[in-house]
C-alpha positions in Angstrom: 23.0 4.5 -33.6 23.3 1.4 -31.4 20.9 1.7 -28.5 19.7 5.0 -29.5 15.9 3.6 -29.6 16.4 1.7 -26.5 15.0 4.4 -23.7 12.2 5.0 -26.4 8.7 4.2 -24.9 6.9 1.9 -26.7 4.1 2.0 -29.0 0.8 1.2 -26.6 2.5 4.2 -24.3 2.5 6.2 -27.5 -1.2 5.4 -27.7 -2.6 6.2 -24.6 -0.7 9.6 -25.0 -2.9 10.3 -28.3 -5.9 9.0 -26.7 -5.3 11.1 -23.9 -4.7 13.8 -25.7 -8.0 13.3 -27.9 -10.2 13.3 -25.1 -8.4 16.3 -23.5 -9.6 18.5 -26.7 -12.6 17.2 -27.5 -13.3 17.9 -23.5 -12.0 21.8 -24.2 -13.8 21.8 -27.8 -17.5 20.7 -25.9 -16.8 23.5 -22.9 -15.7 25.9 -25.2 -19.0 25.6 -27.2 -20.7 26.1 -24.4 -19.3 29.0 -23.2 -18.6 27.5 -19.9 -16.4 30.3 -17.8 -13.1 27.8 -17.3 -13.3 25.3 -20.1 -9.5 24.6 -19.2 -10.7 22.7 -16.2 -12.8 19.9 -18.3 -9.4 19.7 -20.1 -7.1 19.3 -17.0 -9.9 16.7 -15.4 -8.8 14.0 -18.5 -5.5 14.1 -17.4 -5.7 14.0 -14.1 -8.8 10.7 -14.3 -7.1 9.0 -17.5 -5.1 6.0 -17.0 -3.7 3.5 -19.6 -6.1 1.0 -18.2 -10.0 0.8 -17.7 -10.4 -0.1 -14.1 -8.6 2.3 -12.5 -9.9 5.4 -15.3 -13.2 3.9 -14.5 -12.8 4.4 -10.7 -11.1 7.5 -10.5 -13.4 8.9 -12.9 -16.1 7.6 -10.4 -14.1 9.2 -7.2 -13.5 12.3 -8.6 -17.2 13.0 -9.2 -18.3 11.8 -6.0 -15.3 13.8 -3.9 -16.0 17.1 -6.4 -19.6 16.9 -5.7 -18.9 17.1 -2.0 -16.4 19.8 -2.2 -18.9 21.8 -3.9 -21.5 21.1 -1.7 -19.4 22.0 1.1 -18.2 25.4 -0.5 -22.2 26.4 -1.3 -22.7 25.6 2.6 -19.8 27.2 4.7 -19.1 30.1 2.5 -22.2 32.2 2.5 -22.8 31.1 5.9 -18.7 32.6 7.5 -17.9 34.7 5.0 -17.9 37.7 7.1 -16.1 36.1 9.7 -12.9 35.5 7.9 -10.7 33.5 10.6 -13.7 31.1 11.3 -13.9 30.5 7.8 -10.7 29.3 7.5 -10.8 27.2 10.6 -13.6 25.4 8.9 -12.3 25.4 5.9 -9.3 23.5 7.6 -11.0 21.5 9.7 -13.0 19.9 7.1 -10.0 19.1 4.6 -8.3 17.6 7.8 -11.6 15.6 9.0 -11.8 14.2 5.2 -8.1 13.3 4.8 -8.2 11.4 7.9 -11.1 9.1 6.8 -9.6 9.1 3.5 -6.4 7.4 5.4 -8.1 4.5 7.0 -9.0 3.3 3.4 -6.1 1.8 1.3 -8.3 1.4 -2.2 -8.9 3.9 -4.6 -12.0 5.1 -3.0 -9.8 6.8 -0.6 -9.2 9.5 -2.9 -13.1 10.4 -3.0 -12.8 11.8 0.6 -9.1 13.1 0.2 -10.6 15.0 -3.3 -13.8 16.0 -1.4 -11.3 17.9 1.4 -9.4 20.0 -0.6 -12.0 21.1 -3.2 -13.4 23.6 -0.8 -10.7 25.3 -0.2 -10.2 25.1 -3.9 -13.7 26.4 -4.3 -14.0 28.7 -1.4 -10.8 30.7 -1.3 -11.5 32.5 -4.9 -14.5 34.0 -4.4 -14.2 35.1 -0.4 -14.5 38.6 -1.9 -17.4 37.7 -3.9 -19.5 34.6 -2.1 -22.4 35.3 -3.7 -20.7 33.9 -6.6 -19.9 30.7 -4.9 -23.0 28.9 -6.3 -21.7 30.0 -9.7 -18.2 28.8 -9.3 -19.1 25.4 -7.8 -21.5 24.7 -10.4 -19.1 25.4 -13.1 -16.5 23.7 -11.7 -18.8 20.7 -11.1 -20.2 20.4 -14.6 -16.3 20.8 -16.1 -14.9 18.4 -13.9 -18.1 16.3 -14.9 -17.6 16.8 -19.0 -13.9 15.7 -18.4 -14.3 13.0 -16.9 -16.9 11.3 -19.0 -15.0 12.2 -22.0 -11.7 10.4 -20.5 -13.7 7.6 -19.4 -15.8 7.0 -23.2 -12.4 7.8 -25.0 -10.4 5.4 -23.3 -12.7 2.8 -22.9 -13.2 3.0 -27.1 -9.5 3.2 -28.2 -7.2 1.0 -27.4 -8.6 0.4 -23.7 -5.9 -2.4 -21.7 -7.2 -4.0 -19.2 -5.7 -4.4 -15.7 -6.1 -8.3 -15.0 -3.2 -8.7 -17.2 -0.8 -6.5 -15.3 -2.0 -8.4 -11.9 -1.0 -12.1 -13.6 2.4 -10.3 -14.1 3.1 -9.2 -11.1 1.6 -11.7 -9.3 4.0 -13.7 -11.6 6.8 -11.9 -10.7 6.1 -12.5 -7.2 5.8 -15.9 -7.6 9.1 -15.9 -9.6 10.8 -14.3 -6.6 9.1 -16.7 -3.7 10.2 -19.8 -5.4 13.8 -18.3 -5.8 13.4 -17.5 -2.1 12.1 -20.7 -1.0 14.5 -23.0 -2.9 17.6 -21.2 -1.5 16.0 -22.2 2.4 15.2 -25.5 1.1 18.5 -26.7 -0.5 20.4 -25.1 2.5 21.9 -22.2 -0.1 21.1 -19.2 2.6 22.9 -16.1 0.8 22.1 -12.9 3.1 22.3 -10.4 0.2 20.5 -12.4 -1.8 17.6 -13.3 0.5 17.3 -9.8 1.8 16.7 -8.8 -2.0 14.5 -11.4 -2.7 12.6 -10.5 0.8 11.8 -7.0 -0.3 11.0 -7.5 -3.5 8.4 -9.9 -2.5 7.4 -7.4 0.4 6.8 -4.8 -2.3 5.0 -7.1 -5.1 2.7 -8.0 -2.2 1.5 -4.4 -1.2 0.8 -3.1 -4.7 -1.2 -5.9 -5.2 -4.1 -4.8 -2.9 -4.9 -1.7 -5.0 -5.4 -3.2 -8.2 -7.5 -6.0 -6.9 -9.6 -3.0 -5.7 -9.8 -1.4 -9.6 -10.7 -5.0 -10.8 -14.4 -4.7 -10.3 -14.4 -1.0 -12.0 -13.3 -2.9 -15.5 -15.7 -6.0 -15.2 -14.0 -8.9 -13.3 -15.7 -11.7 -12.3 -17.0 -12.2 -9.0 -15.3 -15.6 -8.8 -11.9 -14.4 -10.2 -11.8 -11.1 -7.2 -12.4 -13.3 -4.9 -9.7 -15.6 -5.6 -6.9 -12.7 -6.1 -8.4 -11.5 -2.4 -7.5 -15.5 -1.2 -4.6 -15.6 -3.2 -3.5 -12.2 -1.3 -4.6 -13.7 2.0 -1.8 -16.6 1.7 0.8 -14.6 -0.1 1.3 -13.1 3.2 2.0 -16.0 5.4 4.8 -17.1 3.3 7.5 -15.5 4.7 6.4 -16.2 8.1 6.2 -19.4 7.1 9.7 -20.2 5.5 11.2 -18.3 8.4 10.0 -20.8 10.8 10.6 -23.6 8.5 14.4 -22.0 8.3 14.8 -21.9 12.2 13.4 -25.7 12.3 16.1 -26.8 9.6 18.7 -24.9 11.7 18.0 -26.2 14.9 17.9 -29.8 13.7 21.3 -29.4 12.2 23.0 -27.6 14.5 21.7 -30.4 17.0 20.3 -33.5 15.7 23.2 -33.9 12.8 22.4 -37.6 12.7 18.5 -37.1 11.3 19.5 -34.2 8.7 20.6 -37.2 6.2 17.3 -38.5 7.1 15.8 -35.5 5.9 17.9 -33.8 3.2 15.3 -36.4 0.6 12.7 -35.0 1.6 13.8 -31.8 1.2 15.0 -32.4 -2.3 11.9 -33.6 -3.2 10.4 -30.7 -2.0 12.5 -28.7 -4.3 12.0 -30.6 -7.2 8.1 -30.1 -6.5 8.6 -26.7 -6.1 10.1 -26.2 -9.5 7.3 -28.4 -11.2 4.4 -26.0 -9.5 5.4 -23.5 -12.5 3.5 -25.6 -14.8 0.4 -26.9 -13.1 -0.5 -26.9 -9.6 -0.9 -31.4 -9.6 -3.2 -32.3 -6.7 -1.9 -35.9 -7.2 2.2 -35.0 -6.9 1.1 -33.0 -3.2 -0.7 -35.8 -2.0 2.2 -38.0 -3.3 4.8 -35.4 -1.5 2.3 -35.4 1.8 2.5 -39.0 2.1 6.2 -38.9 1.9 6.2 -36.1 5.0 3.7 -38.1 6.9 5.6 -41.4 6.9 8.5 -39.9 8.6 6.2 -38.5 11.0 7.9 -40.1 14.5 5.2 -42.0 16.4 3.8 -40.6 20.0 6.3 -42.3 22.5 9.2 -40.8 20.4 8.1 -37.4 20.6 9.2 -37.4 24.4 12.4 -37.1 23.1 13.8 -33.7 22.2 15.3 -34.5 19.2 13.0 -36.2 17.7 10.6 -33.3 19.0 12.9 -31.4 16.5 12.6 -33.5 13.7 8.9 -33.4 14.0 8.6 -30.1 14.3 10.9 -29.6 10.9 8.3 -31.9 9.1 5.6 -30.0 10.4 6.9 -26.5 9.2 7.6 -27.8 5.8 4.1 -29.3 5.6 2.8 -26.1 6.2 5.0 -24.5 3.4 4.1 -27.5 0.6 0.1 -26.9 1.9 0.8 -23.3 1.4 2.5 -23.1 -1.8 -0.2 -25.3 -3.4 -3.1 -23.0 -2.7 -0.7 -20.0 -3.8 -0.1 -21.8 -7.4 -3.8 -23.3 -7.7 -4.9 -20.0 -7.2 -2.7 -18.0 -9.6 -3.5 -20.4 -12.3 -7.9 -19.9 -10.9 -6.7 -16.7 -12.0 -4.7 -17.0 -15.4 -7.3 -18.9 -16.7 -10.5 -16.9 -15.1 -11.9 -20.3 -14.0 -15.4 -19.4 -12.3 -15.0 -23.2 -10.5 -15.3 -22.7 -6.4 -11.5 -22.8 -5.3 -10.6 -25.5 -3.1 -8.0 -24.8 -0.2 -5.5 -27.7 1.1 -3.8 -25.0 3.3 -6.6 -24.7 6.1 -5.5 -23.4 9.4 -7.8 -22.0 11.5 -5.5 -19.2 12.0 -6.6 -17.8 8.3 -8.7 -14.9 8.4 -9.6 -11.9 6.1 -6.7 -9.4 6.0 -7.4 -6.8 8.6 -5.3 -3.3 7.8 -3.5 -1.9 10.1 -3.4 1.7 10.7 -1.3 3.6 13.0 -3.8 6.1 13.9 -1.4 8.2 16.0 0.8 9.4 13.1 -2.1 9.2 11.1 -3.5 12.1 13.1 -0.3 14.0 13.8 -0.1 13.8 9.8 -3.3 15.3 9.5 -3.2 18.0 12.0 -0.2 19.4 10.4 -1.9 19.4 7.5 -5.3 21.3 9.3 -2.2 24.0 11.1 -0.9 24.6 7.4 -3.5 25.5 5.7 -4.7 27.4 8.6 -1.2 29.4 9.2 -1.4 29.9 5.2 -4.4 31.5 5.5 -3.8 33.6 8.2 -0.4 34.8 6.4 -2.8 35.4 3.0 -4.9 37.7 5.3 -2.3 40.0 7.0 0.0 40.4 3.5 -3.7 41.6 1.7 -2.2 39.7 -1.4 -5.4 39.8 -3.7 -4.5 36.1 -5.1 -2.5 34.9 -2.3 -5.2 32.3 -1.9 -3.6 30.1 -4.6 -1.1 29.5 -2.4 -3.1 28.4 0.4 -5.1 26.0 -2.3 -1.6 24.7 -3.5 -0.2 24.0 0.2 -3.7 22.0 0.8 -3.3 20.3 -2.2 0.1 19.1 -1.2 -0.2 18.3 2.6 -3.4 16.4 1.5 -1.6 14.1 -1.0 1.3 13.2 0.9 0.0 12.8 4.2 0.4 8.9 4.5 4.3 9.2 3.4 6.7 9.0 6.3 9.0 11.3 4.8 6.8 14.1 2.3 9.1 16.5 1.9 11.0 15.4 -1.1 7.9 14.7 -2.8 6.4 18.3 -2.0 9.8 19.7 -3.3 9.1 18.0 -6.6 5.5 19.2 -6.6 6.8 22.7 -6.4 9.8 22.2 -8.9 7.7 20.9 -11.7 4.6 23.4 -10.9 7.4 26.5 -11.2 8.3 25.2 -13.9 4.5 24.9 -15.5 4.5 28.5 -14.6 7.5 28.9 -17.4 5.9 26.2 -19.6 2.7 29.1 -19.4 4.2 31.8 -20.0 5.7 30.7 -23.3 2.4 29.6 -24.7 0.4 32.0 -23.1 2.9 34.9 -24.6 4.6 33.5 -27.4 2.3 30.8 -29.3 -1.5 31.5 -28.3 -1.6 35.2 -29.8 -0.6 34.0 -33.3 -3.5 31.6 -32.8 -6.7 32.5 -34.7 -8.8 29.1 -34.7 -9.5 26.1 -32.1 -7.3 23.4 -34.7 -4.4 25.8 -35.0 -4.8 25.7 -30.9 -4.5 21.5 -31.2 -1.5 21.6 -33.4 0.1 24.3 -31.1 -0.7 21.7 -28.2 -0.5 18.2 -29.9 3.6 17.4 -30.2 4.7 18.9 -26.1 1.1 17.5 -24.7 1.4 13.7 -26.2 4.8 13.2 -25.4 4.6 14.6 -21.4 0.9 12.5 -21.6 3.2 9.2 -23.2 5.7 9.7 -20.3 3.2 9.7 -17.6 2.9 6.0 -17.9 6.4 5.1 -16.8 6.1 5.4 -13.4 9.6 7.2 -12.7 8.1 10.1 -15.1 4.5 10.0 -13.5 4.6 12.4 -10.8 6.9 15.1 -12.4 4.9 14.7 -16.3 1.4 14.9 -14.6 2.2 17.5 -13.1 3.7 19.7 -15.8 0.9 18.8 -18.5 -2.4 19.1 -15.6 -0.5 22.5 -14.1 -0.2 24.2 -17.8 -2.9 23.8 -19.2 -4.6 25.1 -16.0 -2.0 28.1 -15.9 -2.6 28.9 -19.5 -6.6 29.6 -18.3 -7.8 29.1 -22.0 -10.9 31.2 -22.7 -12.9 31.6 -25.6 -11.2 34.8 -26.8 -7.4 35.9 -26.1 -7.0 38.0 -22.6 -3.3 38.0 -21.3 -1.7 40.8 -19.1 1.4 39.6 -18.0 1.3 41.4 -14.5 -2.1 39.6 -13.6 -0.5 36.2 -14.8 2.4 36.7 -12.7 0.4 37.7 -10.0 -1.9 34.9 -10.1 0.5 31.8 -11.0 3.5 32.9 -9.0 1.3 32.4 -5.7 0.8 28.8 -6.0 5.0 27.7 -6.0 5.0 30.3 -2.8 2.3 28.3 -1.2 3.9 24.7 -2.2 7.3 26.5 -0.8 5.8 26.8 2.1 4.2 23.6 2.3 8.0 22.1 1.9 9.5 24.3 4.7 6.5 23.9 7.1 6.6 19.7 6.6 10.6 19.7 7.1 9.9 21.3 10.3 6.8 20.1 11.5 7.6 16.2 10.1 11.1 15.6 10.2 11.1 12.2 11.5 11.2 9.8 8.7 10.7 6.3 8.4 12.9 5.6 11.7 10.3 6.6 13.9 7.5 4.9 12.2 9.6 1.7 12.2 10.3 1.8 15.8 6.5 2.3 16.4 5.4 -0.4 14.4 7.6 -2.7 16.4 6.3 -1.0 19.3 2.7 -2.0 18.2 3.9 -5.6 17.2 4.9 -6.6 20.9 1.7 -4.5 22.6 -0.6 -7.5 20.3 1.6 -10.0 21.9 0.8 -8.4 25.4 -3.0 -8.5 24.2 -2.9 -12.4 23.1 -1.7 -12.8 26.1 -4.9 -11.2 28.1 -8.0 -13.0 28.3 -9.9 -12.3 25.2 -11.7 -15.1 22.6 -10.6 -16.9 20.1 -12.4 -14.7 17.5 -10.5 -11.3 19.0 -7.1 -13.4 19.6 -7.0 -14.5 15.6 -8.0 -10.8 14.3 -4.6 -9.4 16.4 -2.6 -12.4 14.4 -4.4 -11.3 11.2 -3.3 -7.7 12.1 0.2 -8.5 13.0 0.6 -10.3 9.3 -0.5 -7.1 8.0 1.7 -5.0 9.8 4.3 -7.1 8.7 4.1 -5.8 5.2 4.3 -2.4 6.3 7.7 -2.8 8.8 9.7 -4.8 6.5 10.2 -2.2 4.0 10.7 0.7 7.1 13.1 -1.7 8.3 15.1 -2.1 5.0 15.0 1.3 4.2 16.5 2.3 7.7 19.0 -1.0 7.5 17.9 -2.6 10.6 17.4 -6.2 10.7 14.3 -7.7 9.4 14.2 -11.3 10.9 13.5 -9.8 14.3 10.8 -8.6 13.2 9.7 -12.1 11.6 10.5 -14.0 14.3 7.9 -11.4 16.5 5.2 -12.2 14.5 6.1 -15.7 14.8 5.5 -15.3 18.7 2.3 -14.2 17.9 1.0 -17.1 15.4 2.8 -19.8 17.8 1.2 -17.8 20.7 -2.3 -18.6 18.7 -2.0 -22.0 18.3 -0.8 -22.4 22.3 -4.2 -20.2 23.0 -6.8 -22.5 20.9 -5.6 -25.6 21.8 -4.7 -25.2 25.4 -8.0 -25.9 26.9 -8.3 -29.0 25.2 -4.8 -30.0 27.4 -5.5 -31.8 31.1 -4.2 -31.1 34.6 -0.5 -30.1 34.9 0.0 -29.9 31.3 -3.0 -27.3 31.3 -1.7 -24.8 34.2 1.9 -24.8 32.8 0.8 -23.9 29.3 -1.2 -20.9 31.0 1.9 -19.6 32.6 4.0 -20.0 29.4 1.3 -17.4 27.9 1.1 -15.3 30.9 5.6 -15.2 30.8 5.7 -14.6 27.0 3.3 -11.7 28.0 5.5 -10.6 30.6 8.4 -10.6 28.8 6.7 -8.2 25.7 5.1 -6.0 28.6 9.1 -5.8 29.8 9.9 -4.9 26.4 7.5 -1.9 25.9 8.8 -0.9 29.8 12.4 -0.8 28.6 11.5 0.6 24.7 13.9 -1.9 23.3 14.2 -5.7 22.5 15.5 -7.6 25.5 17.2 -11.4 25.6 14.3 -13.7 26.4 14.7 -14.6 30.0 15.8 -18.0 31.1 12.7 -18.4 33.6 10.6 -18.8 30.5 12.5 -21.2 28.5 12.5 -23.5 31.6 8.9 -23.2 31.4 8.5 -24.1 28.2 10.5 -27.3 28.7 8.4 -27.9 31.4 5.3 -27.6 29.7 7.2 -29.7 27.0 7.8 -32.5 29.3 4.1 -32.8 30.7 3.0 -33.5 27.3 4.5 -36.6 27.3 3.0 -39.4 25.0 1.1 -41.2 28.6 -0.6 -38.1 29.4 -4.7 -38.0 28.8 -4.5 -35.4 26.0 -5.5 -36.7 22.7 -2.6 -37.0 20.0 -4.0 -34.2 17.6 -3.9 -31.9 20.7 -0.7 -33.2 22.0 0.8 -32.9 18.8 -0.4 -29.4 18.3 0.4 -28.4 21.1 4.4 -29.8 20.7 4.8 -27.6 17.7 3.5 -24.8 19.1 6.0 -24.9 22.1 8.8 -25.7 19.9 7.8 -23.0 17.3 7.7 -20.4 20.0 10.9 -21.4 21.6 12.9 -21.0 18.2 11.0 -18.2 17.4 12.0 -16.3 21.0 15.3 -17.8 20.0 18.0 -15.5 18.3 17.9 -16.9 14.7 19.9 -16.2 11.2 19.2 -12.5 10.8 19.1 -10.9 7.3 19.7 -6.8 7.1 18.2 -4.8 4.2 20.8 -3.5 1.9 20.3 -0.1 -0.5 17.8 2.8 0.1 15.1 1.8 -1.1 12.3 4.7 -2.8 9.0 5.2 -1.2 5.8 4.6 -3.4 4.2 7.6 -4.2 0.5 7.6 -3.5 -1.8 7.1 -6.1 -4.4 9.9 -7.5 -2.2 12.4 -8.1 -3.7 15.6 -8.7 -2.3 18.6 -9.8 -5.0 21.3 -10.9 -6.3 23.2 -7.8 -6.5 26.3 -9.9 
């Protein structure tokens, strides 16, 4: 019996799946007593809105009204209105699921699924009753209040029994990523680089990071404090320039050994104490041990005259880069422990570059729309197939093919993910049948009904919390008890079922085939666009523009960032060049603020350094692939280099400024230690997951 218990879930799992459970029959008990027409609607809702923790059931619960509502108020509109002109109807019909989805895509929180929810509940709506629209008002009404009785049953059930909150869960993971950043950043520091290990390490973090933002959304929804969401958004906002930051700090400590050997011994104790720093953080974020390690870095600092010198420009430039890291890391660990210990204090920041700006999402709109107008010619070609066969409930599959174009639109690749949602509906048709056939006619009372439900519903429900289980579990549970169409008395005819529930696997069949066809690029071509887009905001710092615009294309770049490391891995292309781009960009920022502040020579030649870097991206989009940084603008920069020299008339905070920009760029344009992904790695699914359309 060794091991047996070991894939088990455990006991709090157990619980949400009898909570869940509980509020699904009380929701069916209360819709049943008042004869509404599809009580089995209020019981598929608690599924499809419960979550094992308050926020995000509070939110979606929230959502789904809001995005029902709409739908419902769409379908009372259009319906009576182009009824008679079927083909326009269906256009609209389209039309408006696509409009919504692609609003729905340019928001990354759980409000997003409002507006996708909102899209594909007219069809939902619309499509049963086109033979019968005067009987839309009824149908969107009752679906409106069922939706509404499930939800606040799911929402007062779990927020009475056993309710877990989500802060905890964010400490975690933040903690894990902290665990994994300080593993990464001690290997760079104590000169241990393992590829395999820091490509790992890299994509871990890469993923920690982005599922971060979605619960810091759901934080409000379960009663956070102002003070503690705004410090997880600031911790967030300098998570993300870590890895641009030890990248640089890497190329630094290469460059200086590779050609000043003589000053590495001069600063291999500094970067030991950095290390040993680094490992004391885990208890306490010490204000007094990083001012003790800043004085260190600052009196190795060479003076002005030295800097002429190239290597000593180096050796500079290293300190500089792990001054940024140690200022970084600081703010990352005060905040985390803000955060573990709810302090309401106002958050100091040591790490205060003026390149620091609110995370700006990027969104590739092109693919965004492409996605979506797939999505508007399905449904549409769906429709038009439903019309010409005369299939009386052909307009289940329509609703299913919707449903599933709508939820995976932001994946590269949906196909697999459709495949599954068709697998596990077909086999919710079986799952019906059996109850529907077998168990619900020897059935003569509603708790002989809860004890027929209660062992097969809490155990898919418990397994719905693992996330490997979620998508397939959901699924099953939402799609059977929808299927199984409980009413208050007993009315089965098996040809009518068959009929009914065999249409919606045809129509997710045909969402698979039509999104193999119509979307069979994958996450190659999305990588190679975000690199595409990284070098066109390298182009645009490059153009006259101020400050203000120049920092929100950096902020944007960091952002992107998140998104094309895990395209890269996934593809196994390398990931450092797309580091070291972004790099480009941040150096490029630094060159563009404090530029103006240079005088004469040093001022013109630090205009055409921007104006080549520019050229040389603008080459790069020409050509659609990276090319060797030319020659002609490495001169340059060693000519603006030289002009800087410690007689010139430029203050030494702009000189010196100005040094590690130019040095930061040329390492960055400079082919450095590249690190490839290694493994396929499994795209998130998206959240709010629904799976009753019928």
């Amino acid at each position: 019996m060794s091991g047996f218990f070991t894939g088990v879930p455990p006991a709090r799992d157990w619980f949400y799946g009898v909570r869940t459970f509980a509020a699904s029959m009380i929701a069916l008990y209360i819709a049943m007593l008042m004869q509404m027409p599809r009580p089995y609607w209020a019981m598929a809702t608690v599924y499809i809105v419960s979550s094992p923790f308050v926020g995000p059931t509070s939110s979606k619960a929230l959502y789904r009204a809001i995005g029902t509502l709409l739908g419902a108020s769409a379908a009372v509109l259009f319906v009576p209105m182009f009824v008679q002109s079927p083909y326009l109807l269906v256009v609209i019909i389209a039309l408006w699921t696509g409009i919504l989805l692609f609003l729905s895509l340019h928001l990354r929180t759980a409000n997003s699924y409002a507006l996708m929810l909102a899209g594909y509940s007219l069809p939902l709506i619309a499509l049963p009753v086109v033979d019968n629209p005067l009987g839309v008002w009824d149908v969107a009404e009752a679906r409106t209040e069922e939706i509404f009785l499930g939800i606040v049953c799911a929402a007062v059930i779990g927020s009475m029994f056993w309710p877990r909150r989500l802060a905890p869960v964010f400490v975690d993971s933040a903690g894990k990523w902290f665990a994994d950043a300080s593993t990464y950043s001690q290997r760079f520091l104590s000169r241990d680089v393992r590829p395999e290990e820091v490509s790992a390490l890299r994509a871990s973090m890469v993923a920690t990071f982005n599922s971060l933002e979605l619960m810091i959304g759901q934080l409000p929804h379960e009663g956070a404090r102002p003070q503690t969401v705004r410090n997880t958004k600031e911790l967030r906002g300098r998570m993300i320039h870590l890895l641009p930051v030890v990248d640089a700090l890497d190329d630094a400590l290469y460059a200086l050994e590779r050609r000043t050997p003589e000053l590495v011994d001069k600063f291999a104790p500094l970067l030991a104490q950095a290390g040993q720093w680094l490992e004391s953080t885990a208890q306490g974020a010490s204000v007094e041990r990083w001012q003790a390690l800043r004085g260190q870095l600052e009196a190795l600092q060479p003076d002005a005259e030295a800097l002429d010198e190239r290597r000593q420009l180096l050796f500079s430039n290293a300190l500089y880069r792990l001054g940024e890291w140690i200022d970084l890391w600081q703010d990352c660990r005060s905040l985390q422990h803000a955060i573990q210990c709810e302090s309401q204090d106002i958050w100091r920041a040591v790490y205060r570059h003026w390149r620091l700006g609110r995370l700006t999402p990027f969104l590739d709109r092109g693919l965004m729309l492409y996605s979506v107008a797939s999505t508007v010619l399905a449904i549409i070609v769906a429709s038009v197939l439903w019309i010409l066969l005369g299939w009386t409930d052909g307009g289940s599959a329509v609703i299913l093919a919707a449903v599933a174009c709508s939820f995976f639109a932001s994946m590269d690749d949906p196909a697999p993910q459709i495949y599954r949602f068709f697998f596990w509906t077909a086999m919710s048709v079986l799952f019906a049948s059996l109850y529907l056939f077998l168990i619900l006619p020897n059935l003569h009372d509603f708790p002989m009904l809860v004890l027929a439900f209660a062992v097969p519903f809490i155990c898919v429900g418990t397994l719905t919390v693992q996330p490997r289980f979620y998508l397939g579990m959901l699924l099953t549970i939402v799609n059977t008890s929808s299927f199984i169409s409980i009413q208050g008395a007993y009315d089965a005819d098996f040809m009518s079922f068959a009929n009914s529930n065999l249409a919606g696997p045809m129509g997710l069949l045909f969402a698979f085939v039509w999104t193999l066809v119509a979307r069979p690029f994958g996450s190659e071509l999305a990588a190679k666009r975000l690199t595409r887009f990284s070098w066109q905001d390298i182009v645009g710092m490059t153009e006259p523009a101020n400050l203000a615009e120049h920092r929100h294309l950096g902020v944007q770049m960091l952002d992107r960032l998140m998104q094309h490391l895990p395209r890269l891995a996934m593809t196994g292309q390398d990931t450092g060049a797309a580091l070291r781009e972004v790099r480009v960009g941040l150096n490029l920022l630094d060159l563009l603020a404090y530029a103006p502040r240079a005088q004469g020579n040093a001022q013109a030649l630090l205009r055409q350094v921007v104006a080549e870097v520019g050229a040389y991206f603008k080459a790069c989009l020409k050509a659609g692939e990276r090319l060797p940084a030319p020659s002609g603008l490495l001169m340059t920069l060693d000519r603006a280099r030289r002009t800087l020299d410690a007689h010139s008339q430029d203050d030494r905070e702009t000189r010196l400024h100005l040094l590690h920009a130019l040095s930061g760029l040329r390492l960055a344009l400079l082919p450095g230690v590249e690190f490839v992904g290694g493994g396929e790695l499994e795209e998130p699914l998206p959240h709010g997951i629904d799976g009753a359309p019928l």
